[in-house]
Structures are given as C-alpha cells and as structure tokens.
N, C-alpha and C positions, 0 to 999 in steps of 0.2 A: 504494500500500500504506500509506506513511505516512496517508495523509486515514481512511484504514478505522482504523488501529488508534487514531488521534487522536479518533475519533467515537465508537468503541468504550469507551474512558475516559471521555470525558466523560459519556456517555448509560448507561453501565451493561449496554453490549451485551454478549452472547457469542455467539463465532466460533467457526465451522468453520474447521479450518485442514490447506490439504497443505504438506508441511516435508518441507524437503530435510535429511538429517543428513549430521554427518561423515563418518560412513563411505559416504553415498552411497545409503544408503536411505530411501522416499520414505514417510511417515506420515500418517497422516490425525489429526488432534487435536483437540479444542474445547478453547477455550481464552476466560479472564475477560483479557481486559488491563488490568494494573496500574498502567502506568508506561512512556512509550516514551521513548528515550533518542535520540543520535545516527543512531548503526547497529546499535542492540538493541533491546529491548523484553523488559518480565520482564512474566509473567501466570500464573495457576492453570491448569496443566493437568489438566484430567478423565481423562487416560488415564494420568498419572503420579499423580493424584493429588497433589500437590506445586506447590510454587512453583518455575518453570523463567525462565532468559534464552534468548530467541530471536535471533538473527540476521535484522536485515531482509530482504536480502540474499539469504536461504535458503526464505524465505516464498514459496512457486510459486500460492496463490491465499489467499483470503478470503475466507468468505460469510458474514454476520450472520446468526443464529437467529433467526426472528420466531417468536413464541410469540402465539396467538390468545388473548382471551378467549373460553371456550364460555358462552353464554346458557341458563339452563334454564329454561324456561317453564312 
C-alpha cells in the first residue's frame, strides 16, 4: 500500500480507494494523495469533497485511474 500511495504523490496519480471507517463501514473513495506520513496519509477526497487523513492501516485496496488520451482524427 505504502509503494501505491508513495507513486501516487510523486506522479500526480488519482486512486480509487475501499476504506475501512471507524465505525466499520466499508466506502469506496477516489482520492489525490497529498502527503503520506508514518501510518496516515492526508489527500483530496472527491466524495467529501474536502481534504481528509487516512489510516494506512484501514486502506483494504488501491487502484490508480488511468485516464487515456482520445485521438480525433
């Protein structure tokens, strides 16, 4: 997890993400990662809109967005 959200900042990626929360319910989020810390990580979330702290931890997967170039010819 650490190597995705470390590659994720450097490169400017955005992830899909499932997140475990406190109370136990499981979220699906895309998310810009800003800054990974120890055992946190803050990034933009699109579904809060807002700048959120993550728990490594709690992170249950990770998929990078590839976004295509379309060609018009």
């Amino acid at each position: 997890m650490r190597k995705t959200l470390e590659r994720a900042v450097n490169y400017g990626e955005t992830l899909d993400m499932m997140y475990l929360a406190k109370d136990g319910s499981i979220t699906k989020r895309r998310v810009s990662v800003l800054l990974v810390g120890d055992s946190s990580f803050r990034a933009y979330c699109y579904l809060r809109q807002s700048k959120r702290t993550f728990v490594i931890e709690n992170v249950l997967a990770l998929v990078p967005i590839i976004e295509r170039e379309r060609a018009v010819i």
